[in-house]
C-alpha positions, 0 to 999 in steps of 0.5 A: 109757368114753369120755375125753372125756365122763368130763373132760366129766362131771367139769367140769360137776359141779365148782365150780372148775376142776379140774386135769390131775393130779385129773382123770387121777387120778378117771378113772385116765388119764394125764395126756397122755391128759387134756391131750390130751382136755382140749384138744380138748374146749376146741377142740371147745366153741369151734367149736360156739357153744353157751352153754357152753364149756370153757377151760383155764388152765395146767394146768387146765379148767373148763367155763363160760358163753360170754362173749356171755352174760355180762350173762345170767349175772351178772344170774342170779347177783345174784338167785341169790345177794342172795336169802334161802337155801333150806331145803335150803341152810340145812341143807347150811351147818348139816352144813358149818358143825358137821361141816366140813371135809366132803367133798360125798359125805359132805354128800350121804349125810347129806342124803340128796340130791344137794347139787351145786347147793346146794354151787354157790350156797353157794359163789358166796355166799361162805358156804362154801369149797373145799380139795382134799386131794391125799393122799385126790383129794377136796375139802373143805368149810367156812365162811367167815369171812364166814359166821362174820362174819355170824354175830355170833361169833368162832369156829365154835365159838361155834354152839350146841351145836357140842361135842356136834354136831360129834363126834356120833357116830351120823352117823360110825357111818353115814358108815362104814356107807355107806362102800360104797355108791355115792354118792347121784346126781340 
């Protein structure tokens, strides 16, 4: 496959940018091969005038939104994220906040949909935060302390039931279970 539409593929699902070292390592290129590709990708975004873009940030890209559209995206965003939550993020946040840190392959099999968009808003609210673990190439979700601040509790720990629910283990045994399955796409 194509280079270009993998980095391109991979900053459209992400909710941060990535970096040179995690992109050549999820499509197992070098990491020329992907400061390359990602600088015409970057040169290539900018000539087209599309409302998207792809930027670069030392050794790192992200695809984002053109500048011009900005008042567009930032009135979007206030209404996104002043909102009260969804149904289906309410249930993301309640896996995040019991079975965190969890990674989103792992939110999505418990779901059993696609959480991209979900984790996104989740993220953009301040409700959720994102770690990347470079031993396992995957990142990691948990609460805030905004979250457990709204909450009224001191601790993540605090949520009823969390001892029995974060270390039930009928949702391991399917976490390993699906282990060999491919991820859940939209």
């Amino acid at each position: 496959m194509n280079i270009k539409s993998q980095i391109e593929s991979l900053l459209f699902i992400s909710a941060k940018p990535m970096g040179v070292k995690e992109l050549a390592g999820l499509i197992k290129k070098s990491e020329n091969d992907v400061v390359r590709s990602g600088d015409e990708l970057v040169e290539e975004y900018k000539n087209n005038r599309k409302g998207i873009q792809i930027i670069k940030n030392g050794a790192k890209f992200q695809m984002v939104s053109c500048p011009e559209n900005a008042q567009l995206i930032q009135e979007f965003i206030k209404d996104e994220t002043t909102g009260e939550l969804s149904r289906p993020s309410l249930e993301a946040l309640t896996v995040i906040a019991y079975r965190g840190p969890i990674s989103r392959i792992d939110l999505d099999r418990i779901r059993g949909v696609n959480c991209a968009m979900i984790v996104r808003n989740l993220l953009l609210r301040g409700l959720i935060e994102a770690k990347f673990d470079s031993v396992k190439q995957e990142t990691y979700y948990t609460v805030t302390f905004d979250f457990i601040r709204f909450l009224g509790i001191n601790d993540i720990k605090e949520l009823p039931d969390y001892d029995k629910l974060s270390k039930d283990d009928t949702i391991d045994r399917m976490l390993e279970g699906a282990g060999d399955e491919a991820p859940i796409t939209k």
